[in-house]
C-alpha positions, 0 to 999 in steps of 0.5 A: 466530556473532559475523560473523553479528552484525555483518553484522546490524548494519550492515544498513539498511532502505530506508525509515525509517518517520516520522511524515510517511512514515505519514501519507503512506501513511495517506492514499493508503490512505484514497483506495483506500477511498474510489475502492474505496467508490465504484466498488462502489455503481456499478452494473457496465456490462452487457457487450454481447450477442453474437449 
């Protein structure tokens, strides 16, 4: 069990989550939302009539 630990311990993330890390993702989220609100108070284009 203790190998189990040890490898465990010397696992390290891709990422480390910072304060300028979150607020990066803070702001692209806030983006999304923002394009996201826009493109849902778009009226859809109407698709062209087959005949």
């Amino acid at each position: 069990m203790a190998k189990q630990a040890d490898t465990d311990a010397s696992y390290s993330p891709p990422l480390t989550l910072t304060p300028a890390l979150l607020s990066q993702v803070a702001a692209i989220a806030e983006a999304l939302g923002s394009w996201s609100a826009r493109q849902a108070a778009q009226p859809s284009p109407r698709p062209a009539s087959i005949s």
